[in-house]
Backbone as XML, in Angstrom:
<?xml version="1.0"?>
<chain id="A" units="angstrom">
  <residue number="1" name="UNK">
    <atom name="N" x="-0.898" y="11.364" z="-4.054"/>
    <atom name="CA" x="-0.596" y="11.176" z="-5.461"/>
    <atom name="C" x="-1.582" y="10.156" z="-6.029"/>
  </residue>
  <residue number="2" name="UNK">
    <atom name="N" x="-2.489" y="10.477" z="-6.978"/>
    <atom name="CA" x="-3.132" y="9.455" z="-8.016"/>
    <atom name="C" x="-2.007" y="8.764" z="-8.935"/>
  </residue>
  <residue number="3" name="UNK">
    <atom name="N" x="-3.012" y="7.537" z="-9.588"/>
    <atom name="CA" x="-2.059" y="6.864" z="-10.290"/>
    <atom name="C" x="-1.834" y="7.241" z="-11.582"/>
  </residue>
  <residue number="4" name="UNK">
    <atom name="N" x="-2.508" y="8.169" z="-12.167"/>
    <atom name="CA" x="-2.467" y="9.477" z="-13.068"/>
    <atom name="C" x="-1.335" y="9.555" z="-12.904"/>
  </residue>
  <residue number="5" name="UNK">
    <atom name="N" x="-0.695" y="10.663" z="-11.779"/>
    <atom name="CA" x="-0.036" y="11.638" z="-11.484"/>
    <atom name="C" x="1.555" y="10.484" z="-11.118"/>
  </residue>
  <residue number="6" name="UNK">
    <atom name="N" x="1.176" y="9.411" z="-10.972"/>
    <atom name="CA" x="2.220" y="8.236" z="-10.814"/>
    <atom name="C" x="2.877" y="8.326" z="-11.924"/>
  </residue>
  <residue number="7" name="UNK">
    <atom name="N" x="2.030" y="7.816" z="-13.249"/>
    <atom name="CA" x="1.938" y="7.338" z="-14.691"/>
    <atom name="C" x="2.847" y="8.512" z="-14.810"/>
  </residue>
  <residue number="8" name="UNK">
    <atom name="N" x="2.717" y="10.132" z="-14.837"/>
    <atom name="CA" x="3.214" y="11.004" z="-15.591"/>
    <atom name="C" x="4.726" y="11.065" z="-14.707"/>
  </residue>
  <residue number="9" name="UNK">
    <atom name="N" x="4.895" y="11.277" z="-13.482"/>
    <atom name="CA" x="6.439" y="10.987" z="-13.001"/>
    <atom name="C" x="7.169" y="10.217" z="-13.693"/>
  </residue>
  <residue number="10" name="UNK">
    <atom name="N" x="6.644" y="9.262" z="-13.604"/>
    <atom name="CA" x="7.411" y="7.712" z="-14.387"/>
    <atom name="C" x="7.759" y="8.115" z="-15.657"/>
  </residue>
  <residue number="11" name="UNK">
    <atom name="N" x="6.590" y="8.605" z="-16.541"/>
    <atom name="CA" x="7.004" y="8.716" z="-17.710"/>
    <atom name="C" x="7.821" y="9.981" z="-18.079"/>
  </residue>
  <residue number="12" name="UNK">
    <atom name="N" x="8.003" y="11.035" z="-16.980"/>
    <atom name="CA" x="8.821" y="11.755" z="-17.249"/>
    <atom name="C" x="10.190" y="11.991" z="-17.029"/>
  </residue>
  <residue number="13" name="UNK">
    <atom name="N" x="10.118" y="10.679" z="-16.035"/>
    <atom name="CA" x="11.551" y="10.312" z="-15.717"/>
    <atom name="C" x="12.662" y="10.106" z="-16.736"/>
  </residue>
  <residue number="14" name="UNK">
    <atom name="N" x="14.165" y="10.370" z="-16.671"/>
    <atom name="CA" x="14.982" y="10.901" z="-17.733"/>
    <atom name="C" x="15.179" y="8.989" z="-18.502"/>
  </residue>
  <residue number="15" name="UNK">
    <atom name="N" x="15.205" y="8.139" z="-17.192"/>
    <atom name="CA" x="15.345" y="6.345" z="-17.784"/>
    <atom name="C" x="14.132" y="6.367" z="-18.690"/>
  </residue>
  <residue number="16" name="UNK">
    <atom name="N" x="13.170" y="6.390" z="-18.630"/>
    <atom name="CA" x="12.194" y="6.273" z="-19.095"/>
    <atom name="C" x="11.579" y="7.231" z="-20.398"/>
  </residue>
  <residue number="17" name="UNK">
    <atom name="N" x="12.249" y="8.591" z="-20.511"/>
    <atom name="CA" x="11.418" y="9.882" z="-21.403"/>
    <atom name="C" x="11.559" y="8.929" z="-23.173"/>
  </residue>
  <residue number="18" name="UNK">
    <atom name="N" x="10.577" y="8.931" z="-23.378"/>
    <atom name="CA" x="10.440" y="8.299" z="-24.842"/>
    <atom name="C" x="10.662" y="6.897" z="-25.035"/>
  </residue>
  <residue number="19" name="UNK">
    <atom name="N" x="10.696" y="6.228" z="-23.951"/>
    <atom name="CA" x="11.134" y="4.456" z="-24.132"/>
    <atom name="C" x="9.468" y="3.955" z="-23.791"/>
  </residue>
  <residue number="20" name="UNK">
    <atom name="N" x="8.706" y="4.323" z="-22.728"/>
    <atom name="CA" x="7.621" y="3.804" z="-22.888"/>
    <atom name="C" x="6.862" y="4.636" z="-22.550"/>
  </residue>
  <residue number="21" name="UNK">
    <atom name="N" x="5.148" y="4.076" z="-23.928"/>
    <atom name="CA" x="3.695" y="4.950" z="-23.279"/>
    <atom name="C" x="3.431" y="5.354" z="-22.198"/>
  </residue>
  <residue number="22" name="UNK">
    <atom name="N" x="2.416" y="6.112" z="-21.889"/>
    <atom name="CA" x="2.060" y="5.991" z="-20.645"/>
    <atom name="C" x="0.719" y="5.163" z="-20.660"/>
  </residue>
  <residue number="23" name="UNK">
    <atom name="N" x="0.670" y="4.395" z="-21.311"/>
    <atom name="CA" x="-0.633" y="3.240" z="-21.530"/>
    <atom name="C" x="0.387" y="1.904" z="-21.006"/>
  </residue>
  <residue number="24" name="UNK">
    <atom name="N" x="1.345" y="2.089" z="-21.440"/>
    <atom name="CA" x="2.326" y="0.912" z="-21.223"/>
    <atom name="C" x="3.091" y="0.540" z="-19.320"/>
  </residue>
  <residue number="25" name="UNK">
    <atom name="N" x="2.784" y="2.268" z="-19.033"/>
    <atom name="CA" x="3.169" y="2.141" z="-17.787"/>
    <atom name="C" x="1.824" y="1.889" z="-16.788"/>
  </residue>
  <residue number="26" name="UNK">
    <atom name="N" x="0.977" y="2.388" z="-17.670"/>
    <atom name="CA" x="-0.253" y="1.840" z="-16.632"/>
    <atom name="C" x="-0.682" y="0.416" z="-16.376"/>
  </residue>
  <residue number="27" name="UNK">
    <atom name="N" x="-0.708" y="-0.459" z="-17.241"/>
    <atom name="CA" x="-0.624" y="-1.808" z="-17.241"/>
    <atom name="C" x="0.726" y="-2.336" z="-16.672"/>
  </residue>
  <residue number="28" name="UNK">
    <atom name="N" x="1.540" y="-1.496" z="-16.870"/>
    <atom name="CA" x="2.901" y="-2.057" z="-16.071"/>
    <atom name="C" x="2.656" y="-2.249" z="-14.232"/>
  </residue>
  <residue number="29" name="UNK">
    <atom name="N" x="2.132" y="-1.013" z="-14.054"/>
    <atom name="CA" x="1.626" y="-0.528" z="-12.645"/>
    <atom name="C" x="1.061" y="-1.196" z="-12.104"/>
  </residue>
  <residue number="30" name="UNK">
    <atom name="N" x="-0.398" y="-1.506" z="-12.958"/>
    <atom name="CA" x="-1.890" y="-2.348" z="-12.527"/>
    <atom name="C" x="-0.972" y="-3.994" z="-12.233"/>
  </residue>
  <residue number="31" name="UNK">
    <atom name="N" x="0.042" y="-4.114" z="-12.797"/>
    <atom name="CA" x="0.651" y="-5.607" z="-12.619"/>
    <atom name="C" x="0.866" y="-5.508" z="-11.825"/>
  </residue>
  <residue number="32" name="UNK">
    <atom name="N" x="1.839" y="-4.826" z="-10.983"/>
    <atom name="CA" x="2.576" y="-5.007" z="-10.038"/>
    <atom name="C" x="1.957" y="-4.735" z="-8.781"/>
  </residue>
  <residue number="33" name="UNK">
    <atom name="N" x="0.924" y="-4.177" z="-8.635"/>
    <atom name="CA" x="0.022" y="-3.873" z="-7.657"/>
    <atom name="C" x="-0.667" y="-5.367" z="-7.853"/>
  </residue>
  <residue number="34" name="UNK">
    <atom name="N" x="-1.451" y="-5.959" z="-8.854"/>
    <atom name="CA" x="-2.077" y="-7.274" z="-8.595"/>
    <atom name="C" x="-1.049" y="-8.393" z="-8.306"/>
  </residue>
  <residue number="35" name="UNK">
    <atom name="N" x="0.244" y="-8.402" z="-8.835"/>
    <atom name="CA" x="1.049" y="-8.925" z="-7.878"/>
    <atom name="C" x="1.012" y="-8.934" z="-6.000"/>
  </residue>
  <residue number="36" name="UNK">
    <atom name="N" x="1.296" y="-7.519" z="-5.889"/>
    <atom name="CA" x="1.759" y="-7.428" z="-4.508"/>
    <atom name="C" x="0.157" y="-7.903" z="-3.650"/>
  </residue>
  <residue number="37" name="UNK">
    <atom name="N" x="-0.679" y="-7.886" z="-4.113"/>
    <atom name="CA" x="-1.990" y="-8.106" z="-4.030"/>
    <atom name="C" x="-2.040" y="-9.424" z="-2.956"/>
  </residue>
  <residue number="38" name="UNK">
    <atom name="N" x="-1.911" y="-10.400" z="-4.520"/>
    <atom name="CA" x="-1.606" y="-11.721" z="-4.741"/>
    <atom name="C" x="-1.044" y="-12.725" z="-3.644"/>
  </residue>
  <residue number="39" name="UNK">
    <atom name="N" x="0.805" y="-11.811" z="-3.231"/>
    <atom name="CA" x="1.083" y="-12.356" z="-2.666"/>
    <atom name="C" x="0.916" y="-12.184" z="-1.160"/>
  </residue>
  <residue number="40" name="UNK">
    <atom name="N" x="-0.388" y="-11.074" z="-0.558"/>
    <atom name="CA" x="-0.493" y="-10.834" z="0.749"/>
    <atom name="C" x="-1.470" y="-11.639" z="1.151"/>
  </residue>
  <residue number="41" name="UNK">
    <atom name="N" x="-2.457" y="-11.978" z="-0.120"/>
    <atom name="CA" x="-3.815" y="-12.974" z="-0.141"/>
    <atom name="C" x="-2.853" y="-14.198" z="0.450"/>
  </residue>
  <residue number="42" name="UNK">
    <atom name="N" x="-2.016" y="-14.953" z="-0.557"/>
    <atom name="CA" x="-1.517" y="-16.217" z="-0.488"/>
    <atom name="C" x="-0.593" y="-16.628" z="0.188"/>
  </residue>
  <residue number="43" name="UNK">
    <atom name="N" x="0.477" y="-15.325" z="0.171"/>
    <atom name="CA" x="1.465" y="-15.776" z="1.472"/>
    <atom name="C" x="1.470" y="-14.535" z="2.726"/>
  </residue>
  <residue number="44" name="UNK">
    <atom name="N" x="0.358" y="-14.197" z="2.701"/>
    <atom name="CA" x="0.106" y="-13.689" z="4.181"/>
    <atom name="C" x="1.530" y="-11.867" z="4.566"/>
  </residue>
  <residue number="45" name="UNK">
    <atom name="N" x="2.187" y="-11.987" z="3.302"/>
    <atom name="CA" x="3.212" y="-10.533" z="3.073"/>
    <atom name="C" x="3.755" y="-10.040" z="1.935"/>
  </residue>
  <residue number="46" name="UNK">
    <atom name="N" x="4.164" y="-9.104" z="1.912"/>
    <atom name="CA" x="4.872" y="-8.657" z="1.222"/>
    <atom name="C" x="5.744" y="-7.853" z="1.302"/>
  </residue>
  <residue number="47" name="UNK">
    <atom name="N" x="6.866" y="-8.120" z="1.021"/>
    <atom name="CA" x="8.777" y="-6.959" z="1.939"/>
    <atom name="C" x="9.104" y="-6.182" z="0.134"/>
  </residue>
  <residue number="48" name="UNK">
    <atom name="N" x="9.321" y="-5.103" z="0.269"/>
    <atom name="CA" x="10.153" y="-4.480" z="-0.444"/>
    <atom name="C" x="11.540" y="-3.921" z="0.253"/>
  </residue>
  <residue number="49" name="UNK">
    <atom name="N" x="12.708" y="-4.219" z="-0.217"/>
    <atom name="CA" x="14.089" y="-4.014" z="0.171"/>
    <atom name="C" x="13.773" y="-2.272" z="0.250"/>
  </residue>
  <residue number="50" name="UNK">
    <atom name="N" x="14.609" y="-2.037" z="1.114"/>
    <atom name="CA" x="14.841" y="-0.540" z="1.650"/>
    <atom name="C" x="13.661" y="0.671" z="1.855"/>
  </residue>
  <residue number="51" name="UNK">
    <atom name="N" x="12.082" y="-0.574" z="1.686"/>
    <atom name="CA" x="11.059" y="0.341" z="1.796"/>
    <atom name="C" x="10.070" y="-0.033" z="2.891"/>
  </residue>
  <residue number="52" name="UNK">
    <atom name="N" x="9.679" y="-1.381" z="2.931"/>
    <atom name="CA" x="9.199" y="-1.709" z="3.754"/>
    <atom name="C" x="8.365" y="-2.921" z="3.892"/>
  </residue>
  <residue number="53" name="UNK">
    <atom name="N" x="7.591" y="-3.643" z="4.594"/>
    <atom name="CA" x="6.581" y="-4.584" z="4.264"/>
    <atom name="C" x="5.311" y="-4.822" z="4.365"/>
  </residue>
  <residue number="54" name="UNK">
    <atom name="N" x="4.747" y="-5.231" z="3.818"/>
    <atom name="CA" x="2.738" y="-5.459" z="4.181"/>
    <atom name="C" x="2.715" y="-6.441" z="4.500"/>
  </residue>
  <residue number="55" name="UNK">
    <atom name="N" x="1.574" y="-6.655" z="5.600"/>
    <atom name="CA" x="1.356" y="-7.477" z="6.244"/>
    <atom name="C" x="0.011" y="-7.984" z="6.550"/>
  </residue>
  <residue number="56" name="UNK">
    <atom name="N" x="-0.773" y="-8.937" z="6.116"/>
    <atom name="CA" x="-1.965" y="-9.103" z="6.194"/>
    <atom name="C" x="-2.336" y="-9.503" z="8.053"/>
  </residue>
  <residue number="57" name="UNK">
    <atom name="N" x="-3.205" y="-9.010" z="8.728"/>
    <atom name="CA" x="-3.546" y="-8.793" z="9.776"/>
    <atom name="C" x="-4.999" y="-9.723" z="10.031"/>
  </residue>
  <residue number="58" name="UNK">
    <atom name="N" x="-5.762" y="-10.533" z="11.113"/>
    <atom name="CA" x="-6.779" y="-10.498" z="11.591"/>
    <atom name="C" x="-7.252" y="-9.211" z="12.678"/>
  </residue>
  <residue number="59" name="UNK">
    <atom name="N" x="-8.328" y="-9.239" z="12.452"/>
    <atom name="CA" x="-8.845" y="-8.056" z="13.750"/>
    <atom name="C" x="-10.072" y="-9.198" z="13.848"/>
  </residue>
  <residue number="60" name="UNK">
    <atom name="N" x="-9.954" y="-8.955" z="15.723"/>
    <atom name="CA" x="-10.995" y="-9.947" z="16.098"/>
    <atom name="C" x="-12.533" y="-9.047" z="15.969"/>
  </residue>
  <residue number="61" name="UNK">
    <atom name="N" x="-13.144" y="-10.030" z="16.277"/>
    <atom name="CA" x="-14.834" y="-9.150" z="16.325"/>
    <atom name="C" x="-14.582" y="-8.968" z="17.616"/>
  </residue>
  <residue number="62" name="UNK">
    <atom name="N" x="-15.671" y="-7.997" z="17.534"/>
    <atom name="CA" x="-16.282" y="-6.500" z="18.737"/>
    <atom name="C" x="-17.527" y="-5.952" z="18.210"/>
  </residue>
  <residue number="63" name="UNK">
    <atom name="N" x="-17.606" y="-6.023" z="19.958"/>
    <atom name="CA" x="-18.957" y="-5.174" z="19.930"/>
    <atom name="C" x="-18.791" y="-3.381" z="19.702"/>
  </residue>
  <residue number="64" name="UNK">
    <atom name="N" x="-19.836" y="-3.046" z="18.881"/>
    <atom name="CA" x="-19.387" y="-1.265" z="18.785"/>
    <atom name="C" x="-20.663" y="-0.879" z="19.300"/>
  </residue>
  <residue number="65" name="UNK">
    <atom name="N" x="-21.099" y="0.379" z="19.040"/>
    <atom name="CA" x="-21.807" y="1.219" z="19.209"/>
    <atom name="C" x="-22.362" y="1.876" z="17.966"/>
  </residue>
  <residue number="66" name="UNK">
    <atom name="N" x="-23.410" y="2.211" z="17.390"/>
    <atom name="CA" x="-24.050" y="3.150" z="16.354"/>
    <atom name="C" x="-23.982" y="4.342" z="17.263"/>
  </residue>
  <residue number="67" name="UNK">
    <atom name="N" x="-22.927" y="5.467" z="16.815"/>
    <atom name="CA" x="-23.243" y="6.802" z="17.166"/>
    <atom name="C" x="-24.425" y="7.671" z="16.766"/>
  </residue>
  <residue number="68" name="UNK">
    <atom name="N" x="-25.964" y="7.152" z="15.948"/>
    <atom name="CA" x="-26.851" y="7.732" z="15.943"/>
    <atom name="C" x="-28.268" y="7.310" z="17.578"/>
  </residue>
  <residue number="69" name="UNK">
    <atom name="N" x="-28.306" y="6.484" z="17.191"/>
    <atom name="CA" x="-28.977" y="5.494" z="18.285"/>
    <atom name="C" x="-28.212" y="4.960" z="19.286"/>
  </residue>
  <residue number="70" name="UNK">
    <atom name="N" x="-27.027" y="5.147" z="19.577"/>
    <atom name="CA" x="-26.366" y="4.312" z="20.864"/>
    <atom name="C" x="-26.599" y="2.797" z="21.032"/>
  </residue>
  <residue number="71" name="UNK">
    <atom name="N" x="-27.251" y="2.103" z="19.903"/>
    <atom name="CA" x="-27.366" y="0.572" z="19.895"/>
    <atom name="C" x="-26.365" y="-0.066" z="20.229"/>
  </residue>
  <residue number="72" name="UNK">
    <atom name="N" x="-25.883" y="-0.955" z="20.525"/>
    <atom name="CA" x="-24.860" y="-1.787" z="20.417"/>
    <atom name="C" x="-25.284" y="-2.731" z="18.995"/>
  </residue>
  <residue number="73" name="UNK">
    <atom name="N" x="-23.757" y="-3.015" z="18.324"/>
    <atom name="CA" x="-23.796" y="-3.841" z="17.448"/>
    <atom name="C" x="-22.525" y="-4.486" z="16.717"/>
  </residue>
  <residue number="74" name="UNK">
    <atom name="N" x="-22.651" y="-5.747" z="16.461"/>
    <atom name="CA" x="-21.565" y="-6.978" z="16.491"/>
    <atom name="C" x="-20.786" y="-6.448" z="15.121"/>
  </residue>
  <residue number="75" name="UNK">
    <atom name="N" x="-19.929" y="-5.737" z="15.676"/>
    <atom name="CA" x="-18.431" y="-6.002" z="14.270"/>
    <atom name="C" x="-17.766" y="-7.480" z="13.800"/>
  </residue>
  <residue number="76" name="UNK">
    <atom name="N" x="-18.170" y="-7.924" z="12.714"/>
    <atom name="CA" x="-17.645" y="-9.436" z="11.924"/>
    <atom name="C" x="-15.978" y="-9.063" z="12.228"/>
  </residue>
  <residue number="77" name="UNK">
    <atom name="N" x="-15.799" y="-10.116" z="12.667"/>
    <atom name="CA" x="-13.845" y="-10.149" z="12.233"/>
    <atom name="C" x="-13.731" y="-10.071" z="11.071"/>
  </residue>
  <residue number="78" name="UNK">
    <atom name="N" x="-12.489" y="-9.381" z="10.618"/>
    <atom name="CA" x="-12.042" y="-8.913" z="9.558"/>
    <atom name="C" x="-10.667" y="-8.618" z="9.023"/>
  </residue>
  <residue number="79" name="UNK">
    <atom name="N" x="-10.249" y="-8.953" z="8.201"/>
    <atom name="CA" x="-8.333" y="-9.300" z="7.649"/>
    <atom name="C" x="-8.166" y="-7.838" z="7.034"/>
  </residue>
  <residue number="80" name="UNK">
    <atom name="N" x="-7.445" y="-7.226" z="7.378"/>
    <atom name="CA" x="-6.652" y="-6.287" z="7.162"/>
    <atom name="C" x="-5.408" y="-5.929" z="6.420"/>
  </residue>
  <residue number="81" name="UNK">
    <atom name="N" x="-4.849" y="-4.976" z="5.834"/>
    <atom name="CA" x="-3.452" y="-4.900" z="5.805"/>
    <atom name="C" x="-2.593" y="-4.259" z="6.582"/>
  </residue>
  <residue number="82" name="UNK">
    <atom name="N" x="-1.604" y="-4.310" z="7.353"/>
    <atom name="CA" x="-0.730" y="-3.584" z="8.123"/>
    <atom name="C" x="0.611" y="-3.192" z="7.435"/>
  </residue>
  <residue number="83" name="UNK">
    <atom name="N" x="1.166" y="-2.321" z="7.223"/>
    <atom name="CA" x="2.566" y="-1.809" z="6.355"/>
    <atom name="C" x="3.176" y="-1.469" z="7.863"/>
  </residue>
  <residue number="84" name="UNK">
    <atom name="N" x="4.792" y="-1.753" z="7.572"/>
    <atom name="CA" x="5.894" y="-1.109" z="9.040"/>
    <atom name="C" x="6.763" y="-0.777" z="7.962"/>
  </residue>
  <residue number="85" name="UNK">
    <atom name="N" x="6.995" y="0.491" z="7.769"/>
    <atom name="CA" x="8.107" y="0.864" z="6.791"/>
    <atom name="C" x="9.528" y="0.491" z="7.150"/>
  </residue>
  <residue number="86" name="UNK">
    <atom name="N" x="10.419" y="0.431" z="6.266"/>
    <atom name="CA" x="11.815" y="0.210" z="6.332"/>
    <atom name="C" x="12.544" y="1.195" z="7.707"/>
  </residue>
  <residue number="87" name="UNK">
    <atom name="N" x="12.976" y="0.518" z="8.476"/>
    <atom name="CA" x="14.249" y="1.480" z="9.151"/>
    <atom name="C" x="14.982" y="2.585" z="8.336"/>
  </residue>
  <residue number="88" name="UNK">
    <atom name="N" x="15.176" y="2.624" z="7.034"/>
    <atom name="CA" x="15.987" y="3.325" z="6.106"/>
    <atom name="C" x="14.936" y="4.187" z="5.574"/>
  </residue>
  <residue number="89" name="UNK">
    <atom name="N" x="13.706" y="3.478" z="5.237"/>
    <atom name="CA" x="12.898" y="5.014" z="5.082"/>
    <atom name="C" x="12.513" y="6.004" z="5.977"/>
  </residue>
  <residue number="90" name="UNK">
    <atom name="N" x="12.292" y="5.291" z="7.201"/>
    <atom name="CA" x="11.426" y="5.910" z="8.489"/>
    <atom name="C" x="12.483" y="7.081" z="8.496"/>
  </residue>
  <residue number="91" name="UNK">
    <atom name="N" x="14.428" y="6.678" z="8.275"/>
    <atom name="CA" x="14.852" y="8.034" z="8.865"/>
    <atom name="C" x="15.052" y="9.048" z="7.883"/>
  </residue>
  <residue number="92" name="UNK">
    <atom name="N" x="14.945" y="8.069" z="6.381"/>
    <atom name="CA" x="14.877" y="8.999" z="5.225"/>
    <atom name="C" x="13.309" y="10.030" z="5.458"/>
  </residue>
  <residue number="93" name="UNK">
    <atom name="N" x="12.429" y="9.390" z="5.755"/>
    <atom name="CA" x="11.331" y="10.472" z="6.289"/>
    <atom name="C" x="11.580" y="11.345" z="7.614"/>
  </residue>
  <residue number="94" name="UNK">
    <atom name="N" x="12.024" y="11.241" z="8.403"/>
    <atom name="CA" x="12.429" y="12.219" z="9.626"/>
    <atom name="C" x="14.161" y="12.438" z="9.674"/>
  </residue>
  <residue number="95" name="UNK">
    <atom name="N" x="14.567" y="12.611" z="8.743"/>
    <atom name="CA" x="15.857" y="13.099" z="9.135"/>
    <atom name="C" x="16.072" y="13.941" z="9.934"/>
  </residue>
  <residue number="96" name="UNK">
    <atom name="N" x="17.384" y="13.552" z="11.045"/>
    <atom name="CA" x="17.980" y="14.053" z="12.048"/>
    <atom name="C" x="18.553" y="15.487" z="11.726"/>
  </residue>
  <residue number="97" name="UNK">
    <atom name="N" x="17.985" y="16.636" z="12.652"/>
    <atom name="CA" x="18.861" y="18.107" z="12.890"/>
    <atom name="C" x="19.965" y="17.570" z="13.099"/>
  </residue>
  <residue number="98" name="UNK">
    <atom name="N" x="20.835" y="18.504" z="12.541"/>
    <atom name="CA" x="22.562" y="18.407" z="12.640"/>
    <atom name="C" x="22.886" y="19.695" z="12.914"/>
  </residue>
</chain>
């Protein structure tokens, strides 16, 4: 899903049909993403209730390989994000045969 295709769900949603732009939801969006941003930079996470959390990560340096030339060459350490979804979504995504 693009954030296009975000914008138009939202705005077609029945809470939402005629209460706000979809200029209004895009800046709404762009917030809350530079929020969640914000707080993985500064406090190292971020938890959403019943969905899940991000987690800012180190990865150490390593040596790799160039798959054209077979060189060896030094990967910089580098901070990452890691997400572990909610217990409640994981089974909302694989629900159990009955």
């Amino acid at each position: 899903m693009t954030k296009a295709e975000l914008i138009e769900h939202i705005h077609a949603a029945k809470e939402f049909k005629g209460a706000v732009s979809k200029k209004t939801l895009g800046a709404l969006i762009d917030s809350v993403f530079a929020e969640i941003e914000r707080a993985i930079r500064k406090e190292g996470k971020f938890s959403f209730p019943n969905f899940g959390t991000f987690v800012r990560r180190k990865r150490a340096g390593r040596v790799g390989r160039n798959p054209k030339t077979q060189e060896k060459i030094k990967i910089a350490p580098r901070v990452t994000v890691a997400f572990k979804a909610h217990q409640g979504f994981r089974e909302r995504l694989n629900p159990r045969a009955r």
